[in-house]
C-alpha positions in Angstrom: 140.5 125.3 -35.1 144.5 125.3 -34.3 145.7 123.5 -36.9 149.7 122.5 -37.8 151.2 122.3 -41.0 147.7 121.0 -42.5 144.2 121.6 -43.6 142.5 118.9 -41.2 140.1 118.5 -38.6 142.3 117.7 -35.9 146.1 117.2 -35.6 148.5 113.6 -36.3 152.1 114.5 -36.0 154.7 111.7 -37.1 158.3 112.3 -35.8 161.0 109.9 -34.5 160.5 107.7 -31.9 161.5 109.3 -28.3 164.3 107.1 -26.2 162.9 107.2 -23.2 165.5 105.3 -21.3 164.5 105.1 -17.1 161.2 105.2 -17.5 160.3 101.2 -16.5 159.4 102.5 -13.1 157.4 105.7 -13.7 159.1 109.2 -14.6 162.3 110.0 -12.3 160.5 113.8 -11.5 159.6 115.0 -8.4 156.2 115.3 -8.9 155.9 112.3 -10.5 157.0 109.4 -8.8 154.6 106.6 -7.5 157.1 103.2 -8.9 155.1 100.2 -10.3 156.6 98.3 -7.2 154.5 100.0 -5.0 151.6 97.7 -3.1 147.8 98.5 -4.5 147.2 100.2 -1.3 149.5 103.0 -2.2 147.8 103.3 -5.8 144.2 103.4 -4.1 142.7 103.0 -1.3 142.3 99.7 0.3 138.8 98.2 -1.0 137.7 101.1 -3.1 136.0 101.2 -6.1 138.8 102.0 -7.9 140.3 98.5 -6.9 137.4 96.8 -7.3 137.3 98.4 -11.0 140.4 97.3 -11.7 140.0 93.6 -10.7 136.9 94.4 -13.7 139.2 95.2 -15.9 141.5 92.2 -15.1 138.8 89.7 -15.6 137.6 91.5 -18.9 141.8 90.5 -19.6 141.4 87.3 -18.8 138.5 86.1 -20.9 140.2 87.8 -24.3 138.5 88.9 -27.6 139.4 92.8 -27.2 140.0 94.1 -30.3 139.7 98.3 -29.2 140.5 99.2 -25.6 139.9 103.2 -24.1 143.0 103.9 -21.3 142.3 106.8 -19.3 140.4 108.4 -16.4 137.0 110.4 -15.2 136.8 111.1 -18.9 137.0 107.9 -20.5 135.0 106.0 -17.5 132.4 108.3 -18.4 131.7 106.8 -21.6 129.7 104.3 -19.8 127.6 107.8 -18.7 127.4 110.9 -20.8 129.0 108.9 -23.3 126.9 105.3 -23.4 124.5 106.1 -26.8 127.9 107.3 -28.8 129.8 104.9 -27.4 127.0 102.1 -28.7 126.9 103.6 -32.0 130.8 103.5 -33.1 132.2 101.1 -30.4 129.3 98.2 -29.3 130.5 95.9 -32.0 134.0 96.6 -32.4 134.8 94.0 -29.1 135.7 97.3 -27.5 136.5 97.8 -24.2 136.5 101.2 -21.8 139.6 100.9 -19.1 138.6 104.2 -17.5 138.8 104.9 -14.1 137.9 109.0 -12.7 140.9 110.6 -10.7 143.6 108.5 -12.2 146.8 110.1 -12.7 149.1 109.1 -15.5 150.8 107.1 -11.8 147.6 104.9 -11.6 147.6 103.7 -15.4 151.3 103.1 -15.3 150.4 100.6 -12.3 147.0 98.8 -13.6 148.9 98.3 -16.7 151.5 96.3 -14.8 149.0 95.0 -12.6 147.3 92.9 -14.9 144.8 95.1 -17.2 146.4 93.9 -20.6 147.2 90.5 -19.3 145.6 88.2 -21.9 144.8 90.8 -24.3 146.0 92.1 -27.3 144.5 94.8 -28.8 144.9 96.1 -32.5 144.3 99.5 -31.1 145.0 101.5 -27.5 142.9 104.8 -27.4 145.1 106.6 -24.3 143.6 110.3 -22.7 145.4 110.7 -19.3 147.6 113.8 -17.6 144.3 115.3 -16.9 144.3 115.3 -13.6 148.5 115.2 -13.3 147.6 119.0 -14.2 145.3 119.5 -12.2 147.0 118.3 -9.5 149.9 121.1 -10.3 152.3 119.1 -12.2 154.8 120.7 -14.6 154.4 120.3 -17.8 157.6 118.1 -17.9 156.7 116.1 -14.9 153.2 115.4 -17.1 155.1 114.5 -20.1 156.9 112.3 -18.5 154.1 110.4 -16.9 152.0 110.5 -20.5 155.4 108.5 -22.2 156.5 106.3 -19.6 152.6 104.8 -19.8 153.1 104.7 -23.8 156.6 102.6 -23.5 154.8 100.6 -20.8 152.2 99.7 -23.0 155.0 98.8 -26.1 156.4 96.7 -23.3 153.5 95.0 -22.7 151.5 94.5 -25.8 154.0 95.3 -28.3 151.4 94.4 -31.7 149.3 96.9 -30.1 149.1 100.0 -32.1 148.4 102.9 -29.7 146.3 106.4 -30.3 147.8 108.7 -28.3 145.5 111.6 -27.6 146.7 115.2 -26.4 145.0 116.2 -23.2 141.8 117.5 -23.6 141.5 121.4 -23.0 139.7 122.7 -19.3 138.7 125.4 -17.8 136.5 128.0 -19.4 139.4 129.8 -21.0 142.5 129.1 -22.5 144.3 130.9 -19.8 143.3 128.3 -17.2 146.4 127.3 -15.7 145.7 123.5 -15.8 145.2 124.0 -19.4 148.4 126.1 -20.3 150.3 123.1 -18.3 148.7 120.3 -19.9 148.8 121.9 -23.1 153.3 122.4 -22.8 153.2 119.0 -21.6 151.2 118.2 -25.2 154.0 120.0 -26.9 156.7 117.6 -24.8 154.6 114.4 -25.3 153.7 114.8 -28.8 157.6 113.5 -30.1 157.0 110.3 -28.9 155.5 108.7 -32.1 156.9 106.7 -34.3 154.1 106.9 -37.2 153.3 103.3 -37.4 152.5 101.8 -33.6 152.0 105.2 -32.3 149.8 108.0 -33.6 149.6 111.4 -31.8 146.6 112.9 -32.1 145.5 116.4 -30.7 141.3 117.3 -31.0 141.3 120.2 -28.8 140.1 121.9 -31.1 136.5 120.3 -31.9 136.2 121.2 -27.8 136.4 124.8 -27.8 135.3 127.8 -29.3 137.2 130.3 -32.1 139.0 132.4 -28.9 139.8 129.5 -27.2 137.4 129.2 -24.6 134.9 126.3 -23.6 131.2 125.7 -24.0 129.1 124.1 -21.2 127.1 122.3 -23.7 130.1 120.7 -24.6 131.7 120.5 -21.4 129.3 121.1 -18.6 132.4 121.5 -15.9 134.6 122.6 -18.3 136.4 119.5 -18.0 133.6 116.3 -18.5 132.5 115.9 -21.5 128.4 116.1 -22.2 126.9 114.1 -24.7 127.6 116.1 -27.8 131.4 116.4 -26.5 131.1 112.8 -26.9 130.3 112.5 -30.4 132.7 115.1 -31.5 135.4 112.4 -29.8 134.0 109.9 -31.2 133.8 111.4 -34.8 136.8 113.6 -34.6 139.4 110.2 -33.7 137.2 108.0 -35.8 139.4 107.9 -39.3 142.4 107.3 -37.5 140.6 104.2 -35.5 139.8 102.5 -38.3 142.8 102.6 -39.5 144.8 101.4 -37.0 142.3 98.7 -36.6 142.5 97.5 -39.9 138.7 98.4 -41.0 138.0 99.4 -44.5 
């Protein structure tokens, strides 16, 4: 396990908060550019699931009582899969909610975010995991970065009491040389500055994913990039001190 500047199971930095100033619209890079303004049918096809999952998530908004909510994409949504019985055991009765949604881009969050997913709700706690597929996609690791912090200021824009987990990007492809991995893990390094130490924790648990040389199991990642059951529960277990923390749990 890659550890920094501490003998721990995974990795919280704390460093001063990152000005992100120009960021209301989306990051100003090249690859990066889809602005909030744009119409739904720009964000995702016109009646697609994605939409329809998204008006889900509105009306989970609108009735309230969300105390945990999981932003993210293929690999959050599938918490409701590979993930359900962990999910049930640390998250069934914490009035959590899973706002995942598979092939998101850090472009899609940004705009269900100002689209009405935290409209009604306010969270003690935001679990975020997206730039996934920003690096698969071919992203620098900038362009990624950017994306990853103009969702987190969006979010302190939106549900300011919120505190908000901010997860590195899970590692892919069967080795460490995988060059959607050595993006997303640069952008990681970029992203990481971002906290504050009080309303937002960086948190990177690559490490729990992958072997001693860096490469990656299929029984814990059957594509070597969704998680399998037991990847699961070393999320769940891995992230769990630092949830009940921000959620005020004893």
């Amino acid at each position: 396990m890659n550890l920094v500047n501490a003998a721990k199971p995974f990795v919280i930095v704390f460093t001063g908060l990152l000005v992100l100033g120009g960021c209301d619209s989306g990051p100003s890079t090249e690859g990066n550019t889809m602005p909030l303004e744009q119409p739904a049918s720009a964000v995702y096809q016109n009646d697609s699931w994605q939409l329809r999952r998204h008006a889900e998530f509105n009306e989970i908004a609108r009735r309230g009582d969300v105390d945990l909510v999981f932003l993210g994409d293929s690999i959050t949504q599938q918490w409701e899969d590979s993930g359900r019985e962990v999910w049930d055991q640390y998250y069934s009765t914490r009035k959590a909610a899973n706002f995942g949604i598979s092939g998101d881009q850090t472009q899609h969050v940004l705009w269900r975010i100002e689209h009405g997913n935290f409209d009604g709700i306010h969270p003690k706690a935001i679990v975020v995991l997206i730039g996934d597929n920003n690096a698969l996609a071919g992203e620098s690791a900038q362009e990624i970065a950017d994306g990853v912090m103009a969702v987190v200021k969006k979010l302190r824009d939106k549900v300011p009491e919120s505190k908000i987990l901010l997860l590195a990007i899970f590692p892919s492809g069967e080795q460490p040389t995988y060059p959607p991995r050595k993006r997303a893990v640069a952008a990681n390094a970029i992203f990481r500055n971002i906290t504050d130490g009080k309303m937002i924790l960086y948190l990177d648990i690559g490490d729990v994913f992958t072997n001693l040389d860096g490469s990656i199991s299929k029984a814990i990642m059957p594509d070597f990039d969704h998680l399998s059951p037991t990847g699961y529960g070393l999320w769940a277990e891995a992230i769990e001190p630092v949830v009940k923390d921000l959620m005020g749990e004893k």
